[in-house]
Each structure stands twice: as C-alpha cells, then as structure tokens.
N, C-alpha and C positions, 0 to 999 in steps of 0.2 A: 504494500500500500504506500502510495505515496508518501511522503513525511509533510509535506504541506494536507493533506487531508486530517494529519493530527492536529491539527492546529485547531482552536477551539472559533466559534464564529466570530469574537470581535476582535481577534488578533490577525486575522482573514482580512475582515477591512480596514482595520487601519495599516495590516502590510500594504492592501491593495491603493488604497491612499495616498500612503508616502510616494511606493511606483510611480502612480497617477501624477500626482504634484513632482514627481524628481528630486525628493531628499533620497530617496535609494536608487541609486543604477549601478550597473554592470561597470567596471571589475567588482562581483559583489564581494562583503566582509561583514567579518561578524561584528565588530564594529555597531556598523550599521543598522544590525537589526533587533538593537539591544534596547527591548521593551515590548516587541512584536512577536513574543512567543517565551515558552518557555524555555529554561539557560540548555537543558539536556537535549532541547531541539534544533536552536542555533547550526548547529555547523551542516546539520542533515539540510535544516533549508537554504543556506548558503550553494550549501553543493547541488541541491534541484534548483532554486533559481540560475544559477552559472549555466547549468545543463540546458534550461530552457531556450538563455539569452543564445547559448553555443547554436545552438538550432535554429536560430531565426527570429526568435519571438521577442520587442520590444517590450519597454515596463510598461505601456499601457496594455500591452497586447497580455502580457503578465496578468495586470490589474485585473485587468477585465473578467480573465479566466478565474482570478479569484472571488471578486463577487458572483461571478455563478456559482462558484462550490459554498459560498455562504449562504445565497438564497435558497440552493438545496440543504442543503444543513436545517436550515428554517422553515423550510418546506415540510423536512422529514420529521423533523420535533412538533412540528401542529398536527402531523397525521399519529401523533404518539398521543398528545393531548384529549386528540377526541376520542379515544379510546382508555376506560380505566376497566381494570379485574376487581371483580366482585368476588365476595366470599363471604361464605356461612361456617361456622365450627372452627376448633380448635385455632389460634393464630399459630404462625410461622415466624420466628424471630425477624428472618429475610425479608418476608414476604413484602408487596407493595400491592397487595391487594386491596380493599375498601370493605368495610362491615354492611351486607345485604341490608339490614336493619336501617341504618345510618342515611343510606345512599334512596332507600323507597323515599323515608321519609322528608329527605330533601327534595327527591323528588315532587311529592306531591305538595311543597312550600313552594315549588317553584314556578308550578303550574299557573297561566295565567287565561287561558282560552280552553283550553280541552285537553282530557286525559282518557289513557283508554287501560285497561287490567283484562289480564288472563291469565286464569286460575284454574287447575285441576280441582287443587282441595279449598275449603275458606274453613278458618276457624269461627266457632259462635262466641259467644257471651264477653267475659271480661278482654280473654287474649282478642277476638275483634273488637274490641273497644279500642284497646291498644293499636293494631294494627290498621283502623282506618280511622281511628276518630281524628287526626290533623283534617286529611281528606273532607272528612264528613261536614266540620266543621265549617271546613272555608266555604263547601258547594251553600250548606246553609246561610253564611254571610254575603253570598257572590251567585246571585242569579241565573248569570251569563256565562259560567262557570260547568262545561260538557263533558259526565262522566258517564264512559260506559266500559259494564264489566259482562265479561264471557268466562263464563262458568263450566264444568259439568256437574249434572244434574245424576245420581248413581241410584241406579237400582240393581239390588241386593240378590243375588243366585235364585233363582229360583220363586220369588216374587212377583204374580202376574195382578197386582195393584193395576188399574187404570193410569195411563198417562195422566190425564185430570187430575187426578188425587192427587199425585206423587207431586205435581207442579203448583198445586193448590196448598200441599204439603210445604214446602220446598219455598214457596212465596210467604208462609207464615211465619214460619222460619227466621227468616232473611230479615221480615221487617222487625222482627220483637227480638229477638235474640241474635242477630248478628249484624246489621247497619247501624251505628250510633247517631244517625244525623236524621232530621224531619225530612228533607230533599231525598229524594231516591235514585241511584245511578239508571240508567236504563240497564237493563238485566236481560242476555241474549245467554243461549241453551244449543244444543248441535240433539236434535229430534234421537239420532241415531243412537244416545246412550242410555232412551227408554225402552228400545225395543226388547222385547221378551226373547224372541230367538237368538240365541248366542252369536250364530252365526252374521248377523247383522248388524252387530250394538255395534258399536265405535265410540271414542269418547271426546271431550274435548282436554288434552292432557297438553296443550300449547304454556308457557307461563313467560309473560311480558309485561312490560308498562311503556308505555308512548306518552309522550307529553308536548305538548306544544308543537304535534307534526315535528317536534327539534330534537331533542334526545329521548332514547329507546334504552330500555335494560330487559336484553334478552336472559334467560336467567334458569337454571333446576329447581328454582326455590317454589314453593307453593304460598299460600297467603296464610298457613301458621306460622305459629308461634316458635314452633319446632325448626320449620325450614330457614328462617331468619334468623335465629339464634342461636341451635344446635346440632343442627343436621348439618353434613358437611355440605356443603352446595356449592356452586361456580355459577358463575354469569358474569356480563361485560356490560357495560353501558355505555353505549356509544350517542357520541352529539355528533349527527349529520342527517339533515333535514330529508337529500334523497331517501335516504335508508328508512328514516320515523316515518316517510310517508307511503314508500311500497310498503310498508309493516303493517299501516293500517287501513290501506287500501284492500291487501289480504281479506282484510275482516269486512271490512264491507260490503265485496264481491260476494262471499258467502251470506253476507245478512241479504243483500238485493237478490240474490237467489234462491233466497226463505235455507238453505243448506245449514244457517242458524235463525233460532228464533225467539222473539222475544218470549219471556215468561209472563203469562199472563199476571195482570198485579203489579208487576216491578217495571212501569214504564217509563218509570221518572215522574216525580211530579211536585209542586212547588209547594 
C-alpha cells in the first residue's frame, strides 16, 4: 500500500496545499514535510513523492491526486457512519456494537413524521409498557405523528378457533394489556398464520423499524423484553433514505395487495 494512503485525511490536504501553493517541490526532503504526517512516515513519503515527480507528475498534478484520496477517505468514513451494529446480550469488552434497547428507543424520540414496526412476538403488560410507552406517548401528544405495526397473529397446534375470535381475541389484547397510549398504531396481520392446515400457515417472522423513510434497524430482536435485553441478538441500523424507503415500500405492496391485513379494531384512531 502506498505510504501516502497512510497518511490520515488532514495531513493529505495540507500536504496537498503546500504542493499547490509551492512551499514543497521536488528535490523533495524531509525537511520539508515536517508537520505533514507523522515522524515514522516522513522519509517513506519523501521517497513516493520523489518517485512521482521522477515520473512526470508536477506538485499540482501531486496535489490534486491527493485530494482525491482525501475525498475518498471521507467518502468511505460517511459510508461507515450510516451504518452502526446492534446488539442484545452479554457485552464484549471490544465490541463497538450499540444496546438494541438504547438505539429502539432513540429511535422512536427521533421520529418526527412516520414510523413503521415488525414484530414476530410483542410482549403484554408492564414489559410493553416499557417497550412502547416513549412511542405511545409522543403518537398521543403528536397527531400527525404515522405508526404502523405488523404483527403475527399465532395460532396454537391444533386449535381450529375461528379466525374472528382469534383476531377479536388478539385486538382485546393489544388495547388493554399491551398498547400504553389512547392513539392506536394501525395494526396489519399476514391472513396466512391463521390458517388451520399446517400446510399453508406462514407467519409474519420479519423484525424492523423504519422511521422517517430515513433510518431502518433491520434486526433478530423481537418487541420483548427478553430480545432487547437478554437474548443474544444482532441487527444494524442503517441511515439511508433509499434503503428506509424500499423497506417500506415492501410492506405496502403487501398491505395494497390485502397479502397483509389490517386487524379489525386496531385501525388507529384519535
């Protein structure tokens, strides 16, 4: 690798600088570059600028080539930025990961237009208290404020209950003992994980949050207590707008194709 590629971004442009302006030219020396890197790198980039100049290339022609390796440098550190590692369970001395827990909940502080949740499991009572009451909260002080959450809806081996029940069930549920807020999110279901024939059921085992069409956290965790705090879990939250909005476009195509549907009851309402 180059020895100019070690060189950290701001020591890149103001070598590229000096170049440019003509406090540094060919015959190079170390002299010269004393402040522009560090001492252990000095003579390496001495001997690749010499190399260059030997070849043809002027100090602007230099310069130049060095703000592009800066502007990639800064390029590849934003594409690092919008990506952080999520984690549930035990911590790693090393690690640079972020607490599942931590990062929901910023999440949904963050939210200022619309949020979208998918959930295999939800927990009820006090732990969703905990787990959505920020959420719940703000939908209640913030009208214009667009939450929708996708569920599955599970029936049990060998249980041939009516759909109706189960979703009537399922809706009572939700409002008394697992939503902490008067405002209700719209509440969407994948039909396929009341079917009775095994053969058929499917679930909706998807687990995400989309917020502002702007950052997504794809994620193994489910909406307990357990996957957020204890269970080992992984996920990435990534900030990019394209990304947030194929993510919930996904879910739409399925709701405009009835393939999900709302739960009767949980339509959202003011």
């Amino acid at each position: 690798m180059s020895v100019l590629r070690r060189l950290g971004r701001p020591n890149m442009i103001g070598l590229a600088t000096a170049l440019a302006g003509g406090r540094i030219a060919p015959p190079f020396r170390r002299s010269q570059l004393l402040g522009h890197g560090p001492d252990h790198l000095l003579d390496g980039v001495v001997d690749e600028l010499q190399d260059l100049s030997d070849r043809g290339m002027t100090p602007p022609h230099i310069a130049r080539m060095l703000h592009l390796l800066a502007d990639e440098r800064a390029a590849a550190q934003a594409a690092r930025d919008r990506v952080e590692l999520v984690w549930s369970g035990p911590e790693v001395l090393t690690a640079t990961s972020r607490d599942t827990a931590v990062v929901v909940q910023e999440l949904f502080r963050e939210a200022r237009e619309s949020v979208l949740i998918a959930s295999y499991a939800l927990d009820t009572g006090s732990k969703a208290k905990e787990l959505f009451g920020t959420l719940a909260g703000r939908m209640d002080a913030e009208p214009d404020l667009r939450v929708r959450l996708f569920v599955n809806i599970h029936r049990k081996q060998r249980d041939d209950t009516a759909d109706a029940v189960l979703l009537r069930e399922f809706a009572d549920t939700f409002q008394h003992d697992l939503w902490p807020g008067k405002r209700l999110p719209e509440t969407f279901y994948d039909p396929r994980s009341l079917a009775i024939e095994g053969k058929t059921r499917a679930c909706l085992h998807a687990k995400c949050i989309i917020i502002d069409d702007h950052r997504a956290l794809i994620t193994s965790a489910n909406f307990t207590e357990a996957a957020h705090k204890r269970n080992i879990e992984a996920g990435t939250v990534i900030t990019d707008s394209v990304l947030a909005r194929d993510l919930r476009a996904q879910f739409d195509t399925l709701v405009d194709h009835d393939a999900l549907q709302r739960v009767p009851g949980l339509h959202g309402r003011n």
